[in-house]
C-alpha positions in Angstrom: 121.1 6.4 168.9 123.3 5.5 166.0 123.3 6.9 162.6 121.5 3.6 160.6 118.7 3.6 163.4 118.0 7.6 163.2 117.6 6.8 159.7 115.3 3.9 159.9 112.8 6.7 162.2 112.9 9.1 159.7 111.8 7.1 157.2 108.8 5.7 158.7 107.8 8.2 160.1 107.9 10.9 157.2 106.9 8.2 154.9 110.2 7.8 152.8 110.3 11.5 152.2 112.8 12.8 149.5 114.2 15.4 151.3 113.0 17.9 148.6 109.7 20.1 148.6 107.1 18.1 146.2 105.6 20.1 143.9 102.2 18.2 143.3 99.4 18.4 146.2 97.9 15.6 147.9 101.2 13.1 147.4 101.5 12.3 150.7 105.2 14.1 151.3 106.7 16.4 154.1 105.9 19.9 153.3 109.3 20.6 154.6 111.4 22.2 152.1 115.2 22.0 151.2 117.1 25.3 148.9 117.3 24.1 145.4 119.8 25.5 142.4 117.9 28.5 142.1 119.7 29.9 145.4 123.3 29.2 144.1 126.0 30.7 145.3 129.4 29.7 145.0 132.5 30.2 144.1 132.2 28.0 140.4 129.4 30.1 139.9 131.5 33.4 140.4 134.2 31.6 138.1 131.8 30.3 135.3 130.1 34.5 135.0 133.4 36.1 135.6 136.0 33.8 133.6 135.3 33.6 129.8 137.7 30.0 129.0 136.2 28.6 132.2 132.5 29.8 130.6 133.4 28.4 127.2 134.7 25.1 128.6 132.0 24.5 130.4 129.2 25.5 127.7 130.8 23.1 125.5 130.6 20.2 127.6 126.8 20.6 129.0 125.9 21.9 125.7 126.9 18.6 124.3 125.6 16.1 126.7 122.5 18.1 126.9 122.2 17.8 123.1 122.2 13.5 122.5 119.0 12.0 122.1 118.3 9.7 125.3 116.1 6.8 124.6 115.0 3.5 126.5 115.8 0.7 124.6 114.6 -3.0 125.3 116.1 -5.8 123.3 117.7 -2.8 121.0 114.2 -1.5 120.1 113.2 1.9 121.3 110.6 2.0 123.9 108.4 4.7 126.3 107.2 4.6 130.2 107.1 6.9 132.7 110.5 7.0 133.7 112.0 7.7 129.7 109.1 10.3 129.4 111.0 12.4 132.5 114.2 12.0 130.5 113.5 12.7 127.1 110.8 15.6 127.9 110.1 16.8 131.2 111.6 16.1 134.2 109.8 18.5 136.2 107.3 20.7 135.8 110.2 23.7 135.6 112.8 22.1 132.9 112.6 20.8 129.9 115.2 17.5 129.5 117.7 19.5 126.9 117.8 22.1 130.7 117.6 19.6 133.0 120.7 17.8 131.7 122.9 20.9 131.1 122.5 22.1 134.6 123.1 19.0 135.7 126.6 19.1 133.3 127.3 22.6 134.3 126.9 21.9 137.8 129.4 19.1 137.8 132.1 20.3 135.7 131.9 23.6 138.6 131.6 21.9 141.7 132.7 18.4 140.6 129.0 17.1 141.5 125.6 17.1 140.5 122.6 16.1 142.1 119.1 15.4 141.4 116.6 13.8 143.8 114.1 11.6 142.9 110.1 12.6 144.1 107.6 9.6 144.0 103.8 9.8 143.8 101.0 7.3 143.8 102.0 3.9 143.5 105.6 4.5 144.5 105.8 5.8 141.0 108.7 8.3 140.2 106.9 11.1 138.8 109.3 14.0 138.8 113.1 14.8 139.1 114.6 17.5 140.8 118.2 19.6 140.6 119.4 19.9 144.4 121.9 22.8 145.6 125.4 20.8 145.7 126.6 22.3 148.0 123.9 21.2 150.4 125.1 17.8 149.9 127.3 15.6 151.4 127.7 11.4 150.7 127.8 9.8 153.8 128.6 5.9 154.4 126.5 3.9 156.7 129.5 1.1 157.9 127.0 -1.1 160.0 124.9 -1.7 156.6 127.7 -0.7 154.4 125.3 1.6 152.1 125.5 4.9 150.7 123.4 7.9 151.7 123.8 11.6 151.2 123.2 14.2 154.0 121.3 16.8 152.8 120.8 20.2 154.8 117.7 21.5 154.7 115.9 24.7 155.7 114.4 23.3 158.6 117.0 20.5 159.7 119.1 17.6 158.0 117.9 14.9 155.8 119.3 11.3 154.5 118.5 9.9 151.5 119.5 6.3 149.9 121.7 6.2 147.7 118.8 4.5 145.0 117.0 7.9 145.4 119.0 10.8 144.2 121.2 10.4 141.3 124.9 11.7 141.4 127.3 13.1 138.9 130.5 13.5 139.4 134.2 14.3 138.2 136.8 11.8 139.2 137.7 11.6 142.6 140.0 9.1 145.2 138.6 6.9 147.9 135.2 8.3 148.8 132.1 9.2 146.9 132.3 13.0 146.2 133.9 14.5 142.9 136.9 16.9 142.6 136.0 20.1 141.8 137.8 21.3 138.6 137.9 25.1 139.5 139.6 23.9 142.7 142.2 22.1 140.4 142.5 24.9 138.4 142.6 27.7 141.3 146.2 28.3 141.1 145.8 29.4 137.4 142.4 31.1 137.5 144.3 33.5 140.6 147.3 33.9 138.7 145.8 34.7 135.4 143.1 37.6 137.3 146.0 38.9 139.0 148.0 39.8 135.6 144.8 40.8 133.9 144.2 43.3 136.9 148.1 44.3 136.8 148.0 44.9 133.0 144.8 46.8 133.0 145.7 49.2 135.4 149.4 49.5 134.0 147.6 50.3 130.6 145.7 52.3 132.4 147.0 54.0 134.6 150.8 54.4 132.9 152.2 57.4 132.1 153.2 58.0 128.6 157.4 58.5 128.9 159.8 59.7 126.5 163.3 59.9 125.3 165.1 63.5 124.2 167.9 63.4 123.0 170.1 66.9 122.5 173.0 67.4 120.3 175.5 68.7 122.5 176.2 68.5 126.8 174.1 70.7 128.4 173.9 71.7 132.3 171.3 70.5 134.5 169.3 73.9 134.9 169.5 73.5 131.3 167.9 70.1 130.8 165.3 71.1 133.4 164.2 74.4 131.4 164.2 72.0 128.6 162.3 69.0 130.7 159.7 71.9 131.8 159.4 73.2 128.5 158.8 70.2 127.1 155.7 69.0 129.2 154.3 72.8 129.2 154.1 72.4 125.1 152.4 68.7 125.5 150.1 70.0 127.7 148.9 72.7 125.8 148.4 71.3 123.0 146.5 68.5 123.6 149.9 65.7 123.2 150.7 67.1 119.8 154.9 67.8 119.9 156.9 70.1 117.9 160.3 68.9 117.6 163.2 71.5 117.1 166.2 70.9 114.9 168.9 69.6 117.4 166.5 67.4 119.3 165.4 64.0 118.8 162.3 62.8 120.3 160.8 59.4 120.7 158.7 57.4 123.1 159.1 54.6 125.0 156.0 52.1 124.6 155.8 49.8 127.2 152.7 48.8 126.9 153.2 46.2 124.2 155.3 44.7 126.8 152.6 44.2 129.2 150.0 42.9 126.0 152.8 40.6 125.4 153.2 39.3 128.8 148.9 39.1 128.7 148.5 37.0 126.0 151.2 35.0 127.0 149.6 34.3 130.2 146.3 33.6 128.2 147.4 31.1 126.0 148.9 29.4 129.6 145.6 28.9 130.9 143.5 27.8 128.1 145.9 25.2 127.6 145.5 24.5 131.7 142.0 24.5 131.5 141.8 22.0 128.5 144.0 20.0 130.0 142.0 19.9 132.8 138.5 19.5 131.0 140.0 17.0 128.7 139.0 19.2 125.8 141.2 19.7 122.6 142.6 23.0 123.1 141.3 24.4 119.5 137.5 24.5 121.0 139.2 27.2 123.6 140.3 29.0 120.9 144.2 27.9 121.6 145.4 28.7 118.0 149.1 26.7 119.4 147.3 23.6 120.0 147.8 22.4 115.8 144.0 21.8 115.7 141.2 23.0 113.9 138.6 20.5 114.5 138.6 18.1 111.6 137.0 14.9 111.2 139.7 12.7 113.1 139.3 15.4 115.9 136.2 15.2 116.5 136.5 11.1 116.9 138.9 12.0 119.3 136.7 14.3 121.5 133.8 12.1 121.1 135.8 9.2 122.2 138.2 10.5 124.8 136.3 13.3 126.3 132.6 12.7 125.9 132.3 8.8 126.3 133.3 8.5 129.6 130.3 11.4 130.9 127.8 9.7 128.5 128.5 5.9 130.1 128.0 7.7 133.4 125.2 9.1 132.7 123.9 6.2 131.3 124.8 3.5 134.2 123.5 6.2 136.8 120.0 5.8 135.0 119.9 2.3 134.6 121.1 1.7 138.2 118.5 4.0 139.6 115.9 4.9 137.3 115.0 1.3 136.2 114.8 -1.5 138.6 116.8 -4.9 138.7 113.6 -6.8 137.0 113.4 -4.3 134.1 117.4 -4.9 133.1 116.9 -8.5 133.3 113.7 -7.8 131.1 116.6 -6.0 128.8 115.8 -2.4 129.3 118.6 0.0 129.3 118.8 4.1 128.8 121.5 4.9 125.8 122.6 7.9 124.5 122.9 8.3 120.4 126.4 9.6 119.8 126.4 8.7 116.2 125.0 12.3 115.5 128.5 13.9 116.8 130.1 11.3 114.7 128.9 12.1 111.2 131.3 13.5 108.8 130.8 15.4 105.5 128.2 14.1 103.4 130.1 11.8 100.6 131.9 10.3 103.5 128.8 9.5 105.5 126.9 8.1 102.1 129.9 5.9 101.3 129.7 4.8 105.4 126.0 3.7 104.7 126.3 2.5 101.3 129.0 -0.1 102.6 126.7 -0.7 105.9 124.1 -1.7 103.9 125.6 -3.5 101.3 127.3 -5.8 103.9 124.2 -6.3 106.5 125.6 -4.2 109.0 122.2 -1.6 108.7 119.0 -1.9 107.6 117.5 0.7 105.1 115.2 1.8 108.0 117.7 2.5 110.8 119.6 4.6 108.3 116.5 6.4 107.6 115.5 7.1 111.2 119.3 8.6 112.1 118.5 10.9 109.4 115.1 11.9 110.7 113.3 10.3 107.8 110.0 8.5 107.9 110.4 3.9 107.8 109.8 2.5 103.6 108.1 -0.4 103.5 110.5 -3.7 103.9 113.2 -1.4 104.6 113.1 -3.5 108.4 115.3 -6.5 106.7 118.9 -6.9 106.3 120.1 -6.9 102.9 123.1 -8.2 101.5 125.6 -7.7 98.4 124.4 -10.4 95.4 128.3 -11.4 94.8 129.0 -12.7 99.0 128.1 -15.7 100.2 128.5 -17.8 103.4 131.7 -19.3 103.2 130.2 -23.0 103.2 127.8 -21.9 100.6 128.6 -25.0 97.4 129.9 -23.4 94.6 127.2 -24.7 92.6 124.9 -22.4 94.8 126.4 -19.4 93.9 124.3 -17.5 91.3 125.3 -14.3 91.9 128.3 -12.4 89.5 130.3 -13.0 91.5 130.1 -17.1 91.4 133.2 -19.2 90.3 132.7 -20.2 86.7 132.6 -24.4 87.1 135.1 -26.6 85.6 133.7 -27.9 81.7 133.1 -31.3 81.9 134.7 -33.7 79.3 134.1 -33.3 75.6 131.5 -30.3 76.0 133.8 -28.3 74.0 135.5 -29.9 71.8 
């Protein structure tokens, strides 16, 4: 029996089960139960506990896609069901949205993917989203359909679910379906840089402390050994404290700021790597060599270059799966509000609106709601500068300040 046809059985006869334990009675679903992200363990979750730049890198990123409002919009105007409810709120009854969405980041800047399966109730009505294991999961392509599924290994056996029904996020990848894992990129250096941490800590350690003496005069080797022996006999005994004798010169030999050297070194070598690899400026990593320090023009940069690309996947993975084709047609569509990470100091920001305003770009209103302020009455309408004008507008029209003076016609002022 081929692969599409095994498929076809199970779904009729487990009645388009979701592969994932359904927490509400009386839904209709298997009882059968698949390991979910409370039973993690891998090796991204050893890195992200154990590894501080790969910890902040990744708080960075899920804290920040976890932070943007999510709305659905129709025709631009803000609008609830069901589905946006789960976003915005609660997507289960275990997770709030702001937790749902940083696991879900966290787990795919680790791993390279994210999933979340999709659990339907009465009326074929999604009614609950769910954070599955990712390493449980595996895309699959079904050629004699040419469709997507992913294989999901269960407690009890091996499930397949449509593509439509479990939504995926993921880090770039080549041909195939299935993200590259970033602490697999960055293996090399995460290896390298725990093996001279290990090396320096036990050299500081562990080393002894060696010295130089230096005596005026040549002196035979019995001597230097009675004087070697002496030497450690008085450090002993009194707790490190030397007494140095005229015709002796003592001084020690530090290596140790050689081996803190050669540790920050290495350091500043993989936060640099790891940016790189995160596509995060290297000042949020505390890299103090990578000439930033998070001004305004820097923060257009990350917003642009490094979170744009994870918001508009976000964003096409819900519309493609958590509306139908109807409700885009209708003009539905899930956005995130970026503008929030875009706002500058506030002069800047009042002269931005002042000018939006003042040429139609904004109404009073939508200014008011990005700063959390209640709507003013007429504030809803477009407003415009009194000295522009349509550039057809007759001159004779224009009765603003800023109208042409006419021409005086003949003998009015003379």
């Amino acid at each position: 029996m081929g692969l599409w046809q095994s498929m076809k059985n199970f779904y009729t006869k487990v009645q388009y089960f979701a592969a994932a334990a359904n927490p509400y009675a009386g839904s209709g679903y298997s009882t059968q139960k698949i390991k979910t992200s409370r039973n993690m363990n891998s090796k991204a979750g050893k890195e992200l506990a154990t590894n501080e730049t790969i910890f902040s890198a990744v708080s960075k990123l899920s804290n920040s896609i976890a932070s943007l409002p999510l709305k659905l919009y129709k025709d631009f105007e803000p609008v609830q069901n069901p589905g946006s409810d789960l976003l915005s709120f609660e997507p289960n009854l275990n997770q709030t949205a702001f937790d749902f969405k940083r696991t879900l980041e966290a787990l795919r800047n680790t791993t390279g993917n994210a999933y979340a399966i999709k659990i339907y109730g009465a009326g074929f009505q999604v009614e609950s989203l769910h954070i599955i294991d990712p390493l449980k999961v595996t895309p699959v392509f079904e050629e004699e359909k040419m469709e997507l599924w992913y294989e999901v290994k269960g407690d009890k056996g091996v499930y397949y679910v449509y593509n439509t029904d479990m939504l995926h996020f993921k880090h770039i990848h080549g041909f195939g379906f299935k993200g590259i894992s970033p602490i697999d990129v960055l293996r090399n250096t995460l290896e390298f840089d725990e093996q001279i941490r290990t090396f320096s800590t036990e050299q500081m350690n562990g080393a002894k402390r060696s010295f130089l003496l230096k005596y005026t005069g040549n002196v035979s080797e019995e001597k230097k050994k009675e004087i070697v022996q002496n030497f450690i006999d008085f450090y002993t005994d009194n707790g490190g404290i030397i007494f140095q004798e005229q015709g002796f010169e003592i001084s020690e030999l530090n290596e140790r700021s050689f081996i803190k050297s050669e540790l920050f070194e290495v350091e500043q070598i993989t936060r640099s790597r790891v940016a790189s690899v995160y596509n995060l400026p290297a000042y949020m990593l505390g890299d103090t060599k990578g000439g930033g320090s998070g001004s305004g023009a820097e923060s257009l940069q990350f917003v642009k270059e490094t979170l744009l690309p994870i918001v508009t996947q976000y964003e096409q993975e819900f519309n493609r799966k958590m509306l139908t084709r109807e409700q885009r047609l209708q003009g539905y569509y899930y956005k995130f509000n970026l503008k929030a990470l875009l706002r500058a100091d506030t002069a800047t920001q009042a002269e931005a609106y002042f000018k939006g305003v003042r040429s139609g770009i904004y109404s009073p209103n939508e200014i008011r709601a990005w700063e959390e302020l209640p709507p003013v009455t007429g504030g809803d309408m477009p407003f415009v500068s009194g000295d522009l004008y349509p550039i057809d507008t007759p001159v004779a029209e224009r009765t603003g300040k800023g109208a042409p003076t006419q021409a005086l016609k003949g003998g009015e002022n003379e």
